[in-house]
C-alpha positions in Angstrom: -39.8 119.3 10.3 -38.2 122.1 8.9 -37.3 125.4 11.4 -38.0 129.0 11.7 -34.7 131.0 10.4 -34.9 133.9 12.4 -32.5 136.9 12.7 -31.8 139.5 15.0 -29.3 142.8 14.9 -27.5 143.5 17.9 -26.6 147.6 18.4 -23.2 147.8 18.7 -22.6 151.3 20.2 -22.9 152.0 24.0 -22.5 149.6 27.2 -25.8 147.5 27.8 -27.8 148.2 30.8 -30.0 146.3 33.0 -33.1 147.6 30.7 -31.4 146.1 27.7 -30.6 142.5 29.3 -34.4 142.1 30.5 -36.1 143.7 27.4 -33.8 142.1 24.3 -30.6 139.9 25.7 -32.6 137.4 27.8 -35.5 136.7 25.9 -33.2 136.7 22.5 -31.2 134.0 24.4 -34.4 131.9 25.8 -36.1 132.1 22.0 -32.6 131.0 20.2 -32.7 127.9 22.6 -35.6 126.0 20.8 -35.2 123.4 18.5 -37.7 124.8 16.3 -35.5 127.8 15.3 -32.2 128.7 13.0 -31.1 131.5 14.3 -28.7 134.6 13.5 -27.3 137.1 15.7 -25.3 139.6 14.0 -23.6 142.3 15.4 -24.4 145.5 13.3 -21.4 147.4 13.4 -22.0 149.0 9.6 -24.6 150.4 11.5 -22.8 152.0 14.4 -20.7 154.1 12.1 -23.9 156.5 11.3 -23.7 157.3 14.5 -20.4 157.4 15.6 -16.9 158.9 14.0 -14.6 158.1 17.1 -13.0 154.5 16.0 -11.8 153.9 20.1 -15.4 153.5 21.1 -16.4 151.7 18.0 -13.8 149.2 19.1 -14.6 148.9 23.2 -18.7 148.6 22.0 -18.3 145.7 19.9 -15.8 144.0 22.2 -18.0 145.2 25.8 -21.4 143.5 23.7 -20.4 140.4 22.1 -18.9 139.5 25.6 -22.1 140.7 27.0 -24.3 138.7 25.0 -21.5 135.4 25.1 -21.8 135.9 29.6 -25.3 136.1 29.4 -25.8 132.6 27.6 -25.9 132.8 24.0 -24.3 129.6 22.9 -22.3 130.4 19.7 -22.3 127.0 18.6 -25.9 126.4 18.2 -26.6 130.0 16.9 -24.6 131.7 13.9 -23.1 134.8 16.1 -20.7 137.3 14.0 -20.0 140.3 13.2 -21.7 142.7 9.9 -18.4 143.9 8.8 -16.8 140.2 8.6 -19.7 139.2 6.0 -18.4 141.3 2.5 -21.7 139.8 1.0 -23.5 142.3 3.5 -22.2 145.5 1.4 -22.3 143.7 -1.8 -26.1 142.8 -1.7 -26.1 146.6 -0.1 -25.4 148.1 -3.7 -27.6 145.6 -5.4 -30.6 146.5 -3.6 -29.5 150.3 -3.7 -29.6 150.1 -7.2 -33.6 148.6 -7.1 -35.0 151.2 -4.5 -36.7 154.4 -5.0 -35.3 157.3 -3.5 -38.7 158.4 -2.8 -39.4 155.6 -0.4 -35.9 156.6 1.5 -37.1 160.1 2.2 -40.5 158.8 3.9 -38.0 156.8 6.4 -38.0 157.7 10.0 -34.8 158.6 10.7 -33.8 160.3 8.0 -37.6 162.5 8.8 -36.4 162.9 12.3 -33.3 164.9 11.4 -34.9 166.8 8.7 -37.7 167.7 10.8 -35.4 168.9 13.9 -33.2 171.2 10.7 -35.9 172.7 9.6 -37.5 173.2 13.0 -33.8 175.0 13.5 -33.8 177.0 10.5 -31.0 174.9 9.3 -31.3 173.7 5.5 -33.2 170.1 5.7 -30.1 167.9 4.5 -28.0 169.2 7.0 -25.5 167.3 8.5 -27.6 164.2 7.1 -25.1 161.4 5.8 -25.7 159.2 3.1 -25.0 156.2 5.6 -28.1 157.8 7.7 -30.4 158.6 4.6 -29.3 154.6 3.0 -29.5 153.0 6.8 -33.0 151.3 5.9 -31.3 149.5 2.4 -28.1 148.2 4.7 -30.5 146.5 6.9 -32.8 145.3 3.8 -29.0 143.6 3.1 -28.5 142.6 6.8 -31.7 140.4 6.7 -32.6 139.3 2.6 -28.8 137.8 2.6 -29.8 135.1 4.8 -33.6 135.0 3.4 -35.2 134.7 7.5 -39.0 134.3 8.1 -38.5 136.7 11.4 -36.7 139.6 12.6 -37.5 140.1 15.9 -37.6 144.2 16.3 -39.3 147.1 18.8 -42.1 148.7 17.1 -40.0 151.7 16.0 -37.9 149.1 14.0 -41.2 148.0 11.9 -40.8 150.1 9.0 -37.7 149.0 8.4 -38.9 145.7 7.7 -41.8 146.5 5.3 -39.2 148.3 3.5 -37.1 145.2 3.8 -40.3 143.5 1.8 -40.9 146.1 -0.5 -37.2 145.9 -1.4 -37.6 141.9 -1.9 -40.5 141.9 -3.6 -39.5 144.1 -6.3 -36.3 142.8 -6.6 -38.3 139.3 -7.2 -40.2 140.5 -9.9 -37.7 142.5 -11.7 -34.8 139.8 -11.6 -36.7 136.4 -10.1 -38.0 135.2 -13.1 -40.5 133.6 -11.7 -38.4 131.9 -8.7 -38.5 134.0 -5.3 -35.0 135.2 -4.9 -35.2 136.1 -1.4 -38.0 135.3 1.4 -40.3 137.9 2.3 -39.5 138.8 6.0 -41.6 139.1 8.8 -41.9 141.7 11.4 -41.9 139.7 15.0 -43.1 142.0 18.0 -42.7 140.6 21.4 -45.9 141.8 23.1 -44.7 140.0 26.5 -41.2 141.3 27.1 -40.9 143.7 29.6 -39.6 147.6 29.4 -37.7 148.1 32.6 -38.3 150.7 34.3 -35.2 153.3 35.5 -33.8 155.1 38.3 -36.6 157.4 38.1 -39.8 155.7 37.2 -39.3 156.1 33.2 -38.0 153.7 30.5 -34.8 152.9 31.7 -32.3 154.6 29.4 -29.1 156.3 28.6 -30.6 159.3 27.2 -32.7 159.7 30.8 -29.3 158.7 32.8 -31.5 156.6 34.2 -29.8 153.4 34.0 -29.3 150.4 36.5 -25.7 149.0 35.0 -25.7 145.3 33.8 -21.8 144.7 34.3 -19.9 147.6 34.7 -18.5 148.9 37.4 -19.3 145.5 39.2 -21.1 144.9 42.2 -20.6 147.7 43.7 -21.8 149.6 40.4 -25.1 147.8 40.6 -25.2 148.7 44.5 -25.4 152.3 44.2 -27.7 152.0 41.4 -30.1 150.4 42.9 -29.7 152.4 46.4 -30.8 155.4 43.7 -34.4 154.2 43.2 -36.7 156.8 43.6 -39.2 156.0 46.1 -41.5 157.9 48.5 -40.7 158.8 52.1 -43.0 156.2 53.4 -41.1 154.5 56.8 -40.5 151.4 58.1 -43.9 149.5 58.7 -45.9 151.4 57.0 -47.8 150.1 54.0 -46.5 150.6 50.4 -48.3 151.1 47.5 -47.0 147.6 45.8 -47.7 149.3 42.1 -44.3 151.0 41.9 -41.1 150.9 39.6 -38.8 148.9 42.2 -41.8 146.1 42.1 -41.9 146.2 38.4 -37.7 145.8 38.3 -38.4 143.0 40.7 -40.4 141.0 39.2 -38.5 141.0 35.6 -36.8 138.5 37.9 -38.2 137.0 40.1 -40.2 133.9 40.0 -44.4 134.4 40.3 -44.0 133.1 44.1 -41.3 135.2 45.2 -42.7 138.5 43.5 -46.4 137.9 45.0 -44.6 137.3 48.3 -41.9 140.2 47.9 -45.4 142.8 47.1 -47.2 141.2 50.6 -43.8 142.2 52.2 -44.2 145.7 51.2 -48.0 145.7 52.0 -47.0 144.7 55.7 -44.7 148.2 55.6 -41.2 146.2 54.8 -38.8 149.2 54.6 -37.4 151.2 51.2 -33.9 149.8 52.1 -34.9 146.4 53.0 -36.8 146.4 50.0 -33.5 147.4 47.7 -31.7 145.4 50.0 -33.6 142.3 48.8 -33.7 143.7 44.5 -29.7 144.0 45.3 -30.0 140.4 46.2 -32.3 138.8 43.7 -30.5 140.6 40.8 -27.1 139.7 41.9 -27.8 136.0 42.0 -28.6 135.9 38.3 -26.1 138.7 37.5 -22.9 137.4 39.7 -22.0 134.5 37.6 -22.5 136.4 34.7 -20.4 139.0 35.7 -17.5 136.7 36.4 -18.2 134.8 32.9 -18.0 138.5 31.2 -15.1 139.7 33.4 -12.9 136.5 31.7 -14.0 137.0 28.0 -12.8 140.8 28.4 -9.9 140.0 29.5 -9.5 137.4 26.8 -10.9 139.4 23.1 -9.0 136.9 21.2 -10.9 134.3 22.5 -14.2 136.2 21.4 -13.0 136.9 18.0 -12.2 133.1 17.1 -16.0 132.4 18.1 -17.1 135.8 15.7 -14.6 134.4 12.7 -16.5 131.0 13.5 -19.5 132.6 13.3 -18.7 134.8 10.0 -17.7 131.4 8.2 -20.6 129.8 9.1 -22.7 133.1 8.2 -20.8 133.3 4.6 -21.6 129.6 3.9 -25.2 130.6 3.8 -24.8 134.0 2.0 -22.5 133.6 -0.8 -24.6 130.7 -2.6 -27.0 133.1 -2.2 -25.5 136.3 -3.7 -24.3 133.7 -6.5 -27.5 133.5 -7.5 -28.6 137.1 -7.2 -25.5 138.1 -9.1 -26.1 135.7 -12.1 -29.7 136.7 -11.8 -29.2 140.7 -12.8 -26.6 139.3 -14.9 -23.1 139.6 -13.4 -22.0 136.5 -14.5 -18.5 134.4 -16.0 -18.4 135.0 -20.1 -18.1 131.7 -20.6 -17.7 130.4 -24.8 -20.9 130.8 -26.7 -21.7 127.1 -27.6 -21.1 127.3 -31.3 -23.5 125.3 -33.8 -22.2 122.1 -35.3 -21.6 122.3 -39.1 -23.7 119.4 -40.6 -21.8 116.2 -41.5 -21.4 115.8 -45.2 -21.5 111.8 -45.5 -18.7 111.2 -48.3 -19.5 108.2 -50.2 -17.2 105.3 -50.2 -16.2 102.2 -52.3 -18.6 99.2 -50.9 -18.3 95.1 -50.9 -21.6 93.5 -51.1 -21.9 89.8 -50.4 -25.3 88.0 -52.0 -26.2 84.8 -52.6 -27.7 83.4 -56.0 -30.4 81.1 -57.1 -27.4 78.4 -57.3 -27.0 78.0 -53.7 -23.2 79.6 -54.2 -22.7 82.8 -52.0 -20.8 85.8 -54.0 -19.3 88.9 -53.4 -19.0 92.3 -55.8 -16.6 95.5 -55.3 -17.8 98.5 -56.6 -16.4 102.1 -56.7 -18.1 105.2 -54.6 -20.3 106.2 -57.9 -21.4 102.4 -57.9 -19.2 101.2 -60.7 -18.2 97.4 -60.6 -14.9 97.3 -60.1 -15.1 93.5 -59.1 -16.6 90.5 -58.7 -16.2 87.1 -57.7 -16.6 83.6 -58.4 -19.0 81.5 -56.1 -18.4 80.0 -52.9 -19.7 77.1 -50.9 -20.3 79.0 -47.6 -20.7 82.8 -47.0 -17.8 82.1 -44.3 -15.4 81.8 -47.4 -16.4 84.8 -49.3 -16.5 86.8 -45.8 -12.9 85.9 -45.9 -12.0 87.2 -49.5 -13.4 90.1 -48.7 -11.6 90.7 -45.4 -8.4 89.8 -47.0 -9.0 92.3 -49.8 -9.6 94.9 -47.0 -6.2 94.0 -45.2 -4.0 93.5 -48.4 -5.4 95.5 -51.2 -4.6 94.8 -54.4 -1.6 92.8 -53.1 -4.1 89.8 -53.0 -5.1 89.9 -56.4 -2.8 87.0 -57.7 -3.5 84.7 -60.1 -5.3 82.3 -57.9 -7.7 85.1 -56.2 -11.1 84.0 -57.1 -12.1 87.1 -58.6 -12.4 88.6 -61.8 -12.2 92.2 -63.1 -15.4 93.6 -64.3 -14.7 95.0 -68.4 -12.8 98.0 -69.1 -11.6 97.8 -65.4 -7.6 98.0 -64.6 -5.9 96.8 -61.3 -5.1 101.0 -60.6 -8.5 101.4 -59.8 -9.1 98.7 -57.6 -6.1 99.9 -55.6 -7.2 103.5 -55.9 -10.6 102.4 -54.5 -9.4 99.7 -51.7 -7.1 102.4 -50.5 -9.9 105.0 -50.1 -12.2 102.5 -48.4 -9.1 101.4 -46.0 -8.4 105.4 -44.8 -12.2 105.7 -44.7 
């Protein structure tokens, strides 16, 4: 049975929170673990430098989130795990596609709408500060995912565009260049209804721009102590009832199992207390957390052992993409000038002096030499068996006119000298 190739791009700017584990590490991880898939994680780093000109914290990101996602489980040798930028083929296919898209469909892409909307809402002219890495971001990840031809990409619902244009892209490169064959798959859009937004410090989505955040492995233990101490709740004491529908519940339950969350909301019916409550999150979290931790703790203190697993992973990612952009190449017509096959000149068959064995009405067998017009030249007396005149003529062949002695049993034909038997016997021999 053949698998599901799916991909999935991994942000690589910014320290991963708690909200990120629940809501894309862990279930990436779980769905990457079935036989039924071929999956690619890839760490867009291309991608991070829209956003960000400071090269120290482009470093630290990728390092802090491929050891993130390595602690949290992701087994590098049953995925392909590597890095954008260690994939040439990537920018390659980049300018290939660039050179297929409409600029038109580029300005209707989000982003690049978000910042002109906020300029001109600011009076600023629409393009400003706009990079071409920002207003192009869309055609990089058309690359990121048509190099290795997937039938998913996992993404949020703001990522969706991004993948229609990802089709648009590939279908028009497949009628333009295809030739009838589909160069590259038409992805699809894969939107995980069931994963769970985790709530923050403060009841909304938890995230960095709210600094909101409940941290996954930084600052350690302690870090994800005072965190959770943070939780906004109400002023509700000891023993008396709490309202079970509330944002520490929700962050409990992203891990707990369906026995300990129905127990851990009867708790809080029967009035357990705000800091027991946190007391018993601290708990649950840092049993599935701690070992992490420690596993994440070793890789960063050990990056060359994470980029020997990312090379790994960017050979194994290449050996799929460069066959690939082979073909495209070859198929817009980049290809080797190899020789033009030339046309064969047609054979001119040169005619050539002939022996021709017969036998007569006599019962004798006989042979005749004639020239390349058709001229007799020669012709012999008869012999009992063809066997005999088969070896006058081979001995002719060999010897030329050197066997015309006065025994031969030949005679000349009139009007013929012994020049142009030799003449002719020579020609047939360099024949």
């Amino acid at each position: 049975m053949s698998s599901t190739r799916v991909l999935t791009g991994i942000t690589t700017s910014g320290t991963p929170h708690l909200g990120n584990y629940v809501g894309a590490i862990r279930p990436a991880i779980v769905a990457s673990q079935s036989q039924e898939t071929d999956c690619f994680f890839f760490m867009a780093d291309y991608h991070a430098l829209i956003k960000c000109d400071d090269p120290a914290r482009i470093e630290r990101s990728r390092l802090e989130i491929a050891a993130t996602w390595l602690a949290a489980g992701l087994d590098p040798e049953r995925v392909t795990f590597y890095r954008q930028s260690d994939v040439p083929e990537v920018t390659e296919l980049n300018w290939l596609l660039t050179c297929v898209t409409a600029k038109g469909q580029m300005n209707r892409a989000h982003a690049y709408k978000a910042s002109t909307d906020v300029n001109e809402a600011a009076g600023e002219d629409p393009d400003h500060g706009v990079t071409m890495g920002l207003f192009c971001y869309p055609i990089l990840m058309a690359a990121d995912i048509l190099l290795f031809n997937p039938h998913k990409v996992p993404v949020g619902r703001d990522q969706i565009q991004h993948i229609e244009m990802a089709r648009d892209v590939a279908a028009r490169f497949n009628h333009m260049f295809g030739a009838g064959k589909e160069l590259f798959v038409l992805p699809e859009a894969h939107i995980e209804e069931h994963v769970a937004t985790l709530p923050g410090l403060d009841g909304r989505k938890m995230s960095k721009s709210y600094d909101n955040t409940i941290p996954l492995f930084e600052g350690g233990s302690k870090a994800l102590k005072d965190a959770i101490a943070k939780i906004v709740t109400n002023s509700l004491l000891p023993g008396e009832p709490k309202d079970p529908e509330c944002h520490l519940v929700t962050i409990y339950e992203a891990f707990a199992t369906p026995e300990q969350a129905a127990k851990f909301r009867a708790d809080l019916v029967a009035g357990l207390g705000w800091g027991d409550a946190k007391k018993q999150l601290l708990d649950l979290i840092e049993s599935q957390i701690g070992p992490m931790r420690e596993r994440y703790a070793e890789l960063m203190a050990h990056p060359e052992r994470i980029e020997e697993l990312l090379q790994i992973g960017a050979a194994k990612a290449r050996a799929v993409a460069a066959p690939l952009l082979k073909e495209v190449r070859e198929a817009v017509g980049l290809r080797r000038m190899n020789a033009i096959p030339q046309a064969k000149e047609k054979a001119v068959k040169v005619a050539l002096p002939t022996f021709k064995q017969f036998r007569l009405a006599d019962g004798q067998f006989y042979f005749n030499f004639s020239d390349a017009h058709g001229r007799l030249l020669l012709e012999s007396q008869g012999f009992a068996s063809g066997k005999d005149a088969g070896q006058w003529v081979g001995k002719l062949k060999k010897e030329g006119i050197a066997a015309l002695d006065a025994d031969a049993p030949v005679k000349l034909a009139d009007g013929v000298v012994a020049n142009e038997i030799a003449a002719a016997l020579d020609a047939l021999n360099a024949a």
